[in-house]
C-alpha positions as CSV (number, residue, x, y, z in Angstrom):
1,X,-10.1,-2.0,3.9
2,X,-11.6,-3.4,1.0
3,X,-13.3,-6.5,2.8
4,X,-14.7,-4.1,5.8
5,X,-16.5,-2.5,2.6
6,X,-17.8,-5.8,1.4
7,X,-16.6,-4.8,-2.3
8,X,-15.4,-8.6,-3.0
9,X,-13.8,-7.2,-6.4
10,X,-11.8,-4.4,-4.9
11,X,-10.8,-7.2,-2.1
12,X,-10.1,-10.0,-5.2
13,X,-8.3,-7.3,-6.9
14,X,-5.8,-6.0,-4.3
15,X,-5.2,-9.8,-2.8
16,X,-3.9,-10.2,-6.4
17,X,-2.0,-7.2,-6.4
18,X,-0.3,-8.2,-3.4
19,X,0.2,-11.6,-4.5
20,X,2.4,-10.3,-7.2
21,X,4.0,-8.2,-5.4
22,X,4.8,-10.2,-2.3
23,X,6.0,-12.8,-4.7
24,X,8.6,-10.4,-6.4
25,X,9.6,-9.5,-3.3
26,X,10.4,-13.3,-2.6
27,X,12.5,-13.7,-5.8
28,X,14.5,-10.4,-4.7
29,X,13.0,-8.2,-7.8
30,X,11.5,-6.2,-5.5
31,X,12.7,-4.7,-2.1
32,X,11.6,-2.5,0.8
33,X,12.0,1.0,-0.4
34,X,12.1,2.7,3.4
35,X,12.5,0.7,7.0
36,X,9.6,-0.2,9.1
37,X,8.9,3.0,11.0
38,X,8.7,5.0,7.6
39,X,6.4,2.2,6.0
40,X,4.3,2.9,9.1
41,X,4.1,6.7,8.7
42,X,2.7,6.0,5.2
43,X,0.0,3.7,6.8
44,X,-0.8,5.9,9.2
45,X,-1.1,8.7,6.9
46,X,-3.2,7.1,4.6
47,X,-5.6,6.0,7.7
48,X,-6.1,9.3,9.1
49,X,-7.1,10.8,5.7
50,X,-9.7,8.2,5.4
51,X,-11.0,8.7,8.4
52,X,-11.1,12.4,8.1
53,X,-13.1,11.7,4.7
54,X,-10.4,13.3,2.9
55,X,-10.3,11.4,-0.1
56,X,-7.8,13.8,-1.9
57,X,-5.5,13.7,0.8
58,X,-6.2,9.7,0.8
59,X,-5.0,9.5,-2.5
60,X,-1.7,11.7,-2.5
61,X,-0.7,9.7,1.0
62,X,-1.6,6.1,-0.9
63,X,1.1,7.8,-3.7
64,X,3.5,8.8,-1.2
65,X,3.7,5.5,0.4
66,X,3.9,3.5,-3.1
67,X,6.6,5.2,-4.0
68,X,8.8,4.3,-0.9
69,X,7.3,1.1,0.3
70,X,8.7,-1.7,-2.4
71,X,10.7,-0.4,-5.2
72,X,13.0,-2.4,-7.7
73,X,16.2,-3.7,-6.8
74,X,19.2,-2.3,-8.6
């Protein structure tokens, strides 16, 4: 998303975000919070409030989908 907006900082930015996170995941600190098919939804979601230019709804889907996608493992 952020590279189809040519903002290199947001696009530096979020490949390091996901380079940490990706990595975690790796070491088993971090795993998937929700299967694939749920993971999915939360993309979707998040998609069709941007293209609806529903940045509120954007936001709250993006939140949503955080909070299931990787979590900590117990």
């Amino acid at each position: 998303m952020f590279a189809v907006a040519n903002n290199r900082l947001y696009e530096a930015l979020y490949g390091a975000v996901m380079d940490v996170l990706l990595r975690a995941q790796a070491e088993g600190e971090l795993v998937f919070g929700a299967g694939p098919s749920e993971r999915g939804d939360g993309h979707r979601e998040v998609l069709a409030a941007i293209e609806a230019g529903d940045a509120d709804e954007a936001g709250l889907a993006m939140g949503r989908h955080i909070d299931v996608d990787l979590v900590e493992k117990n």
